[in-house]
Biotite code that builds the C-alpha atoms (Angstrom):
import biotite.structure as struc

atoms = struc.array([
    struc.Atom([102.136, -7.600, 74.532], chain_id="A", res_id=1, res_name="UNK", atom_name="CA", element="C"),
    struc.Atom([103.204, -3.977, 74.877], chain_id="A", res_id=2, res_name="UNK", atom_name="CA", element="C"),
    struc.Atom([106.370, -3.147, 72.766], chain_id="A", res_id=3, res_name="UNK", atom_name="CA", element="C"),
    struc.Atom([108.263, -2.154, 75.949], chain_id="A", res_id=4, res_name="UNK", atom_name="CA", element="C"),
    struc.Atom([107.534, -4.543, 78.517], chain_id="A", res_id=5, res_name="UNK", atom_name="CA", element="C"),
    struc.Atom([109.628, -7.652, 79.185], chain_id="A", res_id=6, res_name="UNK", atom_name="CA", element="C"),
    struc.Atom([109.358, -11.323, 77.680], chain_id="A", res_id=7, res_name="UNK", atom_name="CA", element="C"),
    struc.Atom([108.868, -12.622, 81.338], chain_id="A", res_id=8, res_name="UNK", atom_name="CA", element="C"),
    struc.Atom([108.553, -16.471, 79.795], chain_id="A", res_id=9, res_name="UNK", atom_name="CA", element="C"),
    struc.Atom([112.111, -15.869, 77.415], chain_id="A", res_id=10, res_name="UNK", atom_name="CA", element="C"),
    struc.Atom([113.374, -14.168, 80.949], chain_id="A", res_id=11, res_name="UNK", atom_name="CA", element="C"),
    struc.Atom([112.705, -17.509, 82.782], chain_id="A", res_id=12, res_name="UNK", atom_name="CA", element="C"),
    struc.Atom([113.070, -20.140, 80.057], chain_id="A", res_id=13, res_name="UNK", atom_name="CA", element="C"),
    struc.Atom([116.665, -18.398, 79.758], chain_id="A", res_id=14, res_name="UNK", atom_name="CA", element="C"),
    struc.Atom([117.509, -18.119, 83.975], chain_id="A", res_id=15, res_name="UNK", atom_name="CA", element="C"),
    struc.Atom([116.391, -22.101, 83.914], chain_id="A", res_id=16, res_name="UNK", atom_name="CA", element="C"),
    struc.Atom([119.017, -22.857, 81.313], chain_id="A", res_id=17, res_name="UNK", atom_name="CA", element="C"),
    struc.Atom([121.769, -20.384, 82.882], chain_id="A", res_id=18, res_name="UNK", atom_name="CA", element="C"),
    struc.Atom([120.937, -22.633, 86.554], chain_id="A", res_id=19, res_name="UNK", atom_name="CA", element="C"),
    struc.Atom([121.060, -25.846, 84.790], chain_id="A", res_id=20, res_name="UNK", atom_name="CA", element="C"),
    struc.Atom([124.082, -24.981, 83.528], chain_id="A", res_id=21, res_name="UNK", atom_name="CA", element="C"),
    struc.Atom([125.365, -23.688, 86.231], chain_id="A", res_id=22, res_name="UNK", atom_name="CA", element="C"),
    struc.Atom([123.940, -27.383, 88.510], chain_id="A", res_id=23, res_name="UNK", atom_name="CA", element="C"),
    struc.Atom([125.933, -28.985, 85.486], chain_id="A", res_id=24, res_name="UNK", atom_name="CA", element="C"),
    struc.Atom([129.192, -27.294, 85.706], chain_id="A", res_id=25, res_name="UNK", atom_name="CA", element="C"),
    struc.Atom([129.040, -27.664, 89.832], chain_id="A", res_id=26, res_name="UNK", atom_name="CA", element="C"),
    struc.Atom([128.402, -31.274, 89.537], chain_id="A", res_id=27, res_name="UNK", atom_name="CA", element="C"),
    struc.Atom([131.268, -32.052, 87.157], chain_id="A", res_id=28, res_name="UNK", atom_name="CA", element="C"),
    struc.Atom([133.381, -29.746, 89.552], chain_id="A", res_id=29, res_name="UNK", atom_name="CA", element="C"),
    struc.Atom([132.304, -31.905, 92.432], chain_id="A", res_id=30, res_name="UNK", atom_name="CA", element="C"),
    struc.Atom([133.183, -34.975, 90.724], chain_id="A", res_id=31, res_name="UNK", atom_name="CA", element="C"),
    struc.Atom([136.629, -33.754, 89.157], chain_id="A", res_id=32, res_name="UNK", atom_name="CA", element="C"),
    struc.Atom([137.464, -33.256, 92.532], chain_id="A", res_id=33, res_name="UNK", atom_name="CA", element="C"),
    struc.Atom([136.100, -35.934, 93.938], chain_id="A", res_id=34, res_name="UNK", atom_name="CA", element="C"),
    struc.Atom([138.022, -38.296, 91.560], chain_id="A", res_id=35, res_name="UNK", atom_name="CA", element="C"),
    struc.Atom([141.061, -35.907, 92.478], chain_id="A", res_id=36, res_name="UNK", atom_name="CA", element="C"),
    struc.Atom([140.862, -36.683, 95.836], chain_id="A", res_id=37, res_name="UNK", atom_name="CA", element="C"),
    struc.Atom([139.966, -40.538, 94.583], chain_id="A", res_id=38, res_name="UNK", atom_name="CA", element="C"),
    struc.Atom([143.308, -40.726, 93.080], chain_id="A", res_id=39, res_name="UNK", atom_name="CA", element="C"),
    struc.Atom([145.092, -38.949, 95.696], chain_id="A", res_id=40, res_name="UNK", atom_name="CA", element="C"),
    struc.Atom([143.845, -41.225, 98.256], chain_id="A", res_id=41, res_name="UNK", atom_name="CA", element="C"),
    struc.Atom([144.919, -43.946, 95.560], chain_id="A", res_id=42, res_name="UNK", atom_name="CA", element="C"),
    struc.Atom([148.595, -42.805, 95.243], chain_id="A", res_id=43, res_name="UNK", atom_name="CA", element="C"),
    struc.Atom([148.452, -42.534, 98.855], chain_id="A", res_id=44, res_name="UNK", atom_name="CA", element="C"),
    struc.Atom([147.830, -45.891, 99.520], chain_id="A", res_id=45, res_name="UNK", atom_name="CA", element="C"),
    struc.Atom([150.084, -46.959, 96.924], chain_id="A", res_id=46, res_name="UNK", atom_name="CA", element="C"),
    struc.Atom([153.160, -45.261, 98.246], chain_id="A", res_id=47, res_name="UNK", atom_name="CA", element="C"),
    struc.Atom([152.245, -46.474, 101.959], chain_id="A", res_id=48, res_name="UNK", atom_name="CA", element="C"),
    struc.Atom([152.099, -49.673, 100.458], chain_id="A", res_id=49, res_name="UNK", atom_name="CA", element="C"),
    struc.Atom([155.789, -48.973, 98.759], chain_id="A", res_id=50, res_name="UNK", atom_name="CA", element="C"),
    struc.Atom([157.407, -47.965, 102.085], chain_id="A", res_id=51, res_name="UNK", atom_name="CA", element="C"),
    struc.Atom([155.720, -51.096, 103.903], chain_id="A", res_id=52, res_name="UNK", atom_name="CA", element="C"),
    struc.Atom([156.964, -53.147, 101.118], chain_id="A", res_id=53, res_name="UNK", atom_name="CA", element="C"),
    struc.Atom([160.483, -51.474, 101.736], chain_id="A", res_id=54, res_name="UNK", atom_name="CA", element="C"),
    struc.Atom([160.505, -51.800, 105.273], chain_id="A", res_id=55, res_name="UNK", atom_name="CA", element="C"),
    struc.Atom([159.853, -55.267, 105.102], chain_id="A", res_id=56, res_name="UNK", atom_name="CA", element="C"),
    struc.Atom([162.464, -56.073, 102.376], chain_id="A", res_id=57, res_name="UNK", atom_name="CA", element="C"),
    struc.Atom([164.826, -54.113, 104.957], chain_id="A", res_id=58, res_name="UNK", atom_name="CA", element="C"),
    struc.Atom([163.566, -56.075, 108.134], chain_id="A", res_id=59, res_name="UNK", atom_name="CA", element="C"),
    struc.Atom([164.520, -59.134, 105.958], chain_id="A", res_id=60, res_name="UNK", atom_name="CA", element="C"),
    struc.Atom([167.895, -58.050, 105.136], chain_id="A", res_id=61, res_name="UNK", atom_name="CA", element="C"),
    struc.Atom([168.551, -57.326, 108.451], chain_id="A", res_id=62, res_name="UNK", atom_name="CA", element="C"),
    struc.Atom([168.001, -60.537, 109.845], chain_id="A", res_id=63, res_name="UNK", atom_name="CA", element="C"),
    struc.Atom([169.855, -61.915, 107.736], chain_id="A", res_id=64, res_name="UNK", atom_name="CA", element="C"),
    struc.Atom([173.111, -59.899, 107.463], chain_id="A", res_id=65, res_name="UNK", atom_name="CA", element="C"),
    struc.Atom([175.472, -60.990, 110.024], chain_id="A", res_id=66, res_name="UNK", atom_name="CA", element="C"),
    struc.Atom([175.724, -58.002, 113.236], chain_id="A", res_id=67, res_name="UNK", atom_name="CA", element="C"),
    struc.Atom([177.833, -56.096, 114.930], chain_id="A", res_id=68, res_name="UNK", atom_name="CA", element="C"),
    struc.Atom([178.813, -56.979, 118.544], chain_id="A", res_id=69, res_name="UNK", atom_name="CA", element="C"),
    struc.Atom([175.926, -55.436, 120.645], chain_id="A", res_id=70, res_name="UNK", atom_name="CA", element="C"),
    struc.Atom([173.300, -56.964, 118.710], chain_id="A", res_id=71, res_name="UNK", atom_name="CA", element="C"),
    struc.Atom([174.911, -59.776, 118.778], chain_id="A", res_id=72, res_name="UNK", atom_name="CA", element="C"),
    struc.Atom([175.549, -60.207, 122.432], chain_id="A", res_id=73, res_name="UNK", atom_name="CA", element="C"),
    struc.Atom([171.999, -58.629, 122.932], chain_id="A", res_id=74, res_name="UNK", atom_name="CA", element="C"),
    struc.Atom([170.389, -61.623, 120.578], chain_id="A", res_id=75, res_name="UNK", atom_name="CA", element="C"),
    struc.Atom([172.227, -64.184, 121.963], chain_id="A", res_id=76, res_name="UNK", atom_name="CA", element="C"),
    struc.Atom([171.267, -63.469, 125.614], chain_id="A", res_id=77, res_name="UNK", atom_name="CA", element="C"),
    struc.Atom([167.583, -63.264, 123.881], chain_id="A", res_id=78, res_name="UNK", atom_name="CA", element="C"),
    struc.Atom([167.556, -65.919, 121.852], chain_id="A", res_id=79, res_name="UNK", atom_name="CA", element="C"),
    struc.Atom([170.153, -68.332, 123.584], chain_id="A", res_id=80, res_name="UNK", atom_name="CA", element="C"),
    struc.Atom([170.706, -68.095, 127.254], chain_id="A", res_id=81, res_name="UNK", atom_name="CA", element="C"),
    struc.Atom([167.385, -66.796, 128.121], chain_id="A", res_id=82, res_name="UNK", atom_name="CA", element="C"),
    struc.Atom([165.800, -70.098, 126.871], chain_id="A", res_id=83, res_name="UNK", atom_name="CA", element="C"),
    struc.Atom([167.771, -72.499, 128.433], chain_id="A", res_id=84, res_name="UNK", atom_name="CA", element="C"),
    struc.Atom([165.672, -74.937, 129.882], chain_id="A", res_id=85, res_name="UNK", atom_name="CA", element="C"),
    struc.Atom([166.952, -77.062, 132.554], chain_id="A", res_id=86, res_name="UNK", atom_name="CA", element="C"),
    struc.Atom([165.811, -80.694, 133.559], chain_id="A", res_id=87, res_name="UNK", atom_name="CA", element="C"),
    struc.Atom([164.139, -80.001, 136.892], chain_id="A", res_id=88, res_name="UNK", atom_name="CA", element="C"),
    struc.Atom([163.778, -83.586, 137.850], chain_id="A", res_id=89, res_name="UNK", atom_name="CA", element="C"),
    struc.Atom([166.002, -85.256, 140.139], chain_id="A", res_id=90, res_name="UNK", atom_name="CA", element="C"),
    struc.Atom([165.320, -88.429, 138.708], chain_id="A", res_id=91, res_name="UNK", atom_name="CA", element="C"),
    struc.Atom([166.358, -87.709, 135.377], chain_id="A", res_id=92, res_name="UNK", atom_name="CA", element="C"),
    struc.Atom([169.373, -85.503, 135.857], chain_id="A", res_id=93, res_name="UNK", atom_name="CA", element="C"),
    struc.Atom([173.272, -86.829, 136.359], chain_id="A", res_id=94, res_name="UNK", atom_name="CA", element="C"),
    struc.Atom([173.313, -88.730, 139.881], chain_id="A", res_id=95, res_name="UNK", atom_name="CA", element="C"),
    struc.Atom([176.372, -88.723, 142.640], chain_id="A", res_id=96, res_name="UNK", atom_name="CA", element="C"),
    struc.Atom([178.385, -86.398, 144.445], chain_id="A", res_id=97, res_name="UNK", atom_name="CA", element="C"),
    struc.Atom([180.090, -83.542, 142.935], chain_id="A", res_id=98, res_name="UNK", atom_name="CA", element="C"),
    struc.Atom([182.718, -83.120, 145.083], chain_id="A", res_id=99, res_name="UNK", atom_name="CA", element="C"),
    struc.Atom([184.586, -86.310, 143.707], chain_id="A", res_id=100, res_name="UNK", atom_name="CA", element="C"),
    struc.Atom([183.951, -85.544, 139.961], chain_id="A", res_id=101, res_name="UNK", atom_name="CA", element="C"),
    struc.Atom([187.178, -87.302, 138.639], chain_id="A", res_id=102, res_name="UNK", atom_name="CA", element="C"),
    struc.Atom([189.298, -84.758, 135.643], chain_id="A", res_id=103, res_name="UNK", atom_name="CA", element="C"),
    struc.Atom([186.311, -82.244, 135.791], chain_id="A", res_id=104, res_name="UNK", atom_name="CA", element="C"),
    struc.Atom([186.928, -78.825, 135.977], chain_id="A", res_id=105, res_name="UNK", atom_name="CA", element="C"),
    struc.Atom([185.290, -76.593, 138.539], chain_id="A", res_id=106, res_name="UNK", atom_name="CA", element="C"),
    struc.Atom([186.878, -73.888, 140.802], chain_id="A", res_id=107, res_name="UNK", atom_name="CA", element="C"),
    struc.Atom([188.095, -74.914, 144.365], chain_id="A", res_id=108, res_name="UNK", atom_name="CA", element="C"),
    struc.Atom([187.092, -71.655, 145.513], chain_id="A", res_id=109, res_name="UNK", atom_name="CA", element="C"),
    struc.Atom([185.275, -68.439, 144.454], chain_id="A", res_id=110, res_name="UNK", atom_name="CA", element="C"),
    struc.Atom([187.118, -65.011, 144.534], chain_id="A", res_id=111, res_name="UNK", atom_name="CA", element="C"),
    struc.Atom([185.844, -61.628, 144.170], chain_id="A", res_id=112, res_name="UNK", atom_name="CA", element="C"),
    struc.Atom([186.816, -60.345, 140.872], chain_id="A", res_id=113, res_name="UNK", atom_name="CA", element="C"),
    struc.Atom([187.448, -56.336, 142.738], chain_id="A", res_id=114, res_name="UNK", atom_name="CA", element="C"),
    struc.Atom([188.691, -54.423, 139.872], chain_id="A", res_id=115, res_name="UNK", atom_name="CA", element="C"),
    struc.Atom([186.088, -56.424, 136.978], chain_id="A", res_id=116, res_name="UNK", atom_name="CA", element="C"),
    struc.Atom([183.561, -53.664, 136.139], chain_id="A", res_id=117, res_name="UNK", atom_name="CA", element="C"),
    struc.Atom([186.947, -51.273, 135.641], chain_id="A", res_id=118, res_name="UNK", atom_name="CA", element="C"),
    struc.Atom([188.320, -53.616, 133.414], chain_id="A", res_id=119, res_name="UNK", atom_name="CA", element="C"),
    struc.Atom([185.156, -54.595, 131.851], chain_id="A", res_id=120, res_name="UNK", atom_name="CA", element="C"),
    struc.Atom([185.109, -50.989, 130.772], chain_id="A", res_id=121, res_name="UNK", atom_name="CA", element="C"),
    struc.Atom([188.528, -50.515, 129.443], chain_id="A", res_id=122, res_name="UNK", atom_name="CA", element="C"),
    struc.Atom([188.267, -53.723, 127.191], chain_id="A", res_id=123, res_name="UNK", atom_name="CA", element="C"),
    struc.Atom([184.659, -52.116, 125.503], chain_id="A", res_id=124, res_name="UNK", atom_name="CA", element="C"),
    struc.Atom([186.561, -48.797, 125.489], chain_id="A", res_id=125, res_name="UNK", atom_name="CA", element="C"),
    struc.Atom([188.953, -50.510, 122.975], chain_id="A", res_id=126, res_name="UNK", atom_name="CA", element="C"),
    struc.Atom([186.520, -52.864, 120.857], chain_id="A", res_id=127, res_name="UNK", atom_name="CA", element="C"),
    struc.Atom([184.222, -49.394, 120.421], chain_id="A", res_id=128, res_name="UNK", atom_name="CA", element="C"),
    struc.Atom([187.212, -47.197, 119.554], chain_id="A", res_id=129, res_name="UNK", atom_name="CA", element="C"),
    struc.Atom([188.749, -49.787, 117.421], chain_id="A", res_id=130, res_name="UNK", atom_name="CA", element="C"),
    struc.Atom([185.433, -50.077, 115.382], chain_id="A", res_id=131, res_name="UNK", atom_name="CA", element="C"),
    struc.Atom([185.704, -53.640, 115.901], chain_id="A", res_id=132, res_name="UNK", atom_name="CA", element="C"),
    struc.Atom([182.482, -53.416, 117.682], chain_id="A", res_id=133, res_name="UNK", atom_name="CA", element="C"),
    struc.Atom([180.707, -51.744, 115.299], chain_id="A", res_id=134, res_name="UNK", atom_name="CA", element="C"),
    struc.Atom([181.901, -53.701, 112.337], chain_id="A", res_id=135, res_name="UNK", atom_name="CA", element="C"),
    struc.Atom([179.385, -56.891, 110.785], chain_id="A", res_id=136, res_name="UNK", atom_name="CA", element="C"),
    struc.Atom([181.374, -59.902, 112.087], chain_id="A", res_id=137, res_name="UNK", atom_name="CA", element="C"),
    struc.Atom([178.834, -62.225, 113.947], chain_id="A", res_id=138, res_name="UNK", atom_name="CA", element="C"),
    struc.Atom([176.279, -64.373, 113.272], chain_id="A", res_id=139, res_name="UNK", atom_name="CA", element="C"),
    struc.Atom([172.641, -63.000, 111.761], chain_id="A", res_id=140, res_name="UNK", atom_name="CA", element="C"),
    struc.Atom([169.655, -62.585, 114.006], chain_id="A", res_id=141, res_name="UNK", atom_name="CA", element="C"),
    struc.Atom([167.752, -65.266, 112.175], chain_id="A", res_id=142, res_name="UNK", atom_name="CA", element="C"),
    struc.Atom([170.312, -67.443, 112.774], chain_id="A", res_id=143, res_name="UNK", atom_name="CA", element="C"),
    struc.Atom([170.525, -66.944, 116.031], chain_id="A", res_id=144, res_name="UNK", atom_name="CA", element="C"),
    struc.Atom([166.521, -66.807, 116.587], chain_id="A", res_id=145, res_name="UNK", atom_name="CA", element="C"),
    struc.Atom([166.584, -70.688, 114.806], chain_id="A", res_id=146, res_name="UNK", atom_name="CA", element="C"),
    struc.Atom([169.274, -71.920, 117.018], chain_id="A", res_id=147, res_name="UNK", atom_name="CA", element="C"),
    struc.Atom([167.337, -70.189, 119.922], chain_id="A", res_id=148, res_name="UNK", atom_name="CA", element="C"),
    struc.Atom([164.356, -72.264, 119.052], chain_id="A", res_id=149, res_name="UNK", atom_name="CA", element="C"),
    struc.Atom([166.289, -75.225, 118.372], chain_id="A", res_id=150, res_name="UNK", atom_name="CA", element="C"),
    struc.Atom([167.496, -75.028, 121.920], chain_id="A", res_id=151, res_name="UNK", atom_name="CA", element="C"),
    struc.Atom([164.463, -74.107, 123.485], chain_id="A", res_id=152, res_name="UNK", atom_name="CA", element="C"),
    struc.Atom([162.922, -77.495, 122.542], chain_id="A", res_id=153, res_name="UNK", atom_name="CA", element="C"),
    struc.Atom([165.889, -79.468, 124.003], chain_id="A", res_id=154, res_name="UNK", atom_name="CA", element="C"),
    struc.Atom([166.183, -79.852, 128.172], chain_id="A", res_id=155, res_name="UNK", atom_name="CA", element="C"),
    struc.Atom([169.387, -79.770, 129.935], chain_id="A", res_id=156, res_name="UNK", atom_name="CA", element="C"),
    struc.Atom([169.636, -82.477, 132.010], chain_id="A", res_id=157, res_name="UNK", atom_name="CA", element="C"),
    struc.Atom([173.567, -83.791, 132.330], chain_id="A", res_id=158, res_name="UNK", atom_name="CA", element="C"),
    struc.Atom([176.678, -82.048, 133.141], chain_id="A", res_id=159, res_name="UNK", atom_name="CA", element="C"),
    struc.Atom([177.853, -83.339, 129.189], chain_id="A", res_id=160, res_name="UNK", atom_name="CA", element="C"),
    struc.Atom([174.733, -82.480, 127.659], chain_id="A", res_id=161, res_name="UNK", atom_name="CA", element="C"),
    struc.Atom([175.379, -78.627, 129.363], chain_id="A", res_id=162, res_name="UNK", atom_name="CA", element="C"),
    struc.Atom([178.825, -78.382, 128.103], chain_id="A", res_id=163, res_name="UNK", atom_name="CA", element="C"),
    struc.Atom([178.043, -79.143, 124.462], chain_id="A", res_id=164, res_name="UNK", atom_name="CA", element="C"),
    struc.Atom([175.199, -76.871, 124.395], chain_id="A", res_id=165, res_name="UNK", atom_name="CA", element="C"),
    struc.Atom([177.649, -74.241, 125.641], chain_id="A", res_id=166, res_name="UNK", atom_name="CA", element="C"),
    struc.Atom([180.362, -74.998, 123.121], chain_id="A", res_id=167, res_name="UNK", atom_name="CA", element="C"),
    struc.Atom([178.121, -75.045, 120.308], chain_id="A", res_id=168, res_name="UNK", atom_name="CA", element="C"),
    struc.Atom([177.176, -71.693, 121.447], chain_id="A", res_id=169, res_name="UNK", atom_name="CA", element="C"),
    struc.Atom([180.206, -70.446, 122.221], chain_id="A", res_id=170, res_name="UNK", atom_name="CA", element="C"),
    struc.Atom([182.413, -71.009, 119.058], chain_id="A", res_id=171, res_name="UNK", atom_name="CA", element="C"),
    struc.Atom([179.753, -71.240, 116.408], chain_id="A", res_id=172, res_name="UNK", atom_name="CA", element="C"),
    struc.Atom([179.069, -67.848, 115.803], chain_id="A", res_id=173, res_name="UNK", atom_name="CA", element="C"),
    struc.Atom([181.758, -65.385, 114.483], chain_id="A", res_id=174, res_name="UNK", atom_name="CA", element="C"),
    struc.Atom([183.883, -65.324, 111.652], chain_id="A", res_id=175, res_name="UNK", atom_name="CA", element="C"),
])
């Protein structure tokens, strides 16, 4: 070989090893990040999981903290009155006429109530400005969802069997 000229076979021998290298220090570069992103992904789905497993544990506390007065009212017309169900049957409902129910009480006559939604506003004026209506008196929503179901599965069917249903929901439920 002439003094001057090149060692063409060091030359490549030496460019395989410098792409090798370089292949080698790409490919742990692709995996570092890949197993970045791996464990991003991971902690990820570990903090969704954290916040799911909060909600929940604050879903469950909810239903079973007693409520303020909307909620209230707004679960018990959900879970209450809205699942009344009433014996349909002539046959198996109370028999006779009305009229001469003996110490029942009924109105004689209906009157309109004029001035109600007025009034209907100035008392929720005062239970929202007193905080009353706002403040955790009532009966929880799980509570209230049992007794809906309990009630659900019953049917109305007397006059008696109505009124106890009613007081049971009526004065079973605050403080």
């Amino acid at each position: 070989m002439a003094e001057g000229s090149p060692d063409y076979k060091a030359l490549y021998l030496e460019e395989q090893c410098r792409r090798k290298e370089e292949q080698r220090r790409q490919s742990a570069q692709k995996e570092a990040e890949a197993a970045r992103e791996t464990e991003q992904r991971r902690r990820e789905e570990e903090q969704r999981r954290r916040e799911q497993a909060e909600q929940a544990h604050e879903r469950a506390g909810e239903k079973t903290r007693k409520t303020a007065l909307p909620k209230f009212l707004h679960a018990c017309h959900n879970h209450l009155y809205s699942n009344l169900t009433v014996q349909t049957d002539w046959t198996q409902s109370t028999r006779g006429n009305t009229a001469n129910a003996n110490n029942k009480l009924r109105p004689e006559k209906l009157v309109l109530w004029a001035d109600f939604p007025a009034r209907q506003a100035a008392i929720w004026e005062g239970l929202t400005e007193s905080g009353f209506a706002s403040d955790r008196h009532f009966t929880s929503l799980h509570t209230l969802e049992e007794t809906g179901e309990a009630v659900r599965r019953r049917v109305m069917n007397t006059a008696q069997h109505q009124k106890g249903i009613t007081e049971a929901k009526m004065n079973s439920h605050t403080d």
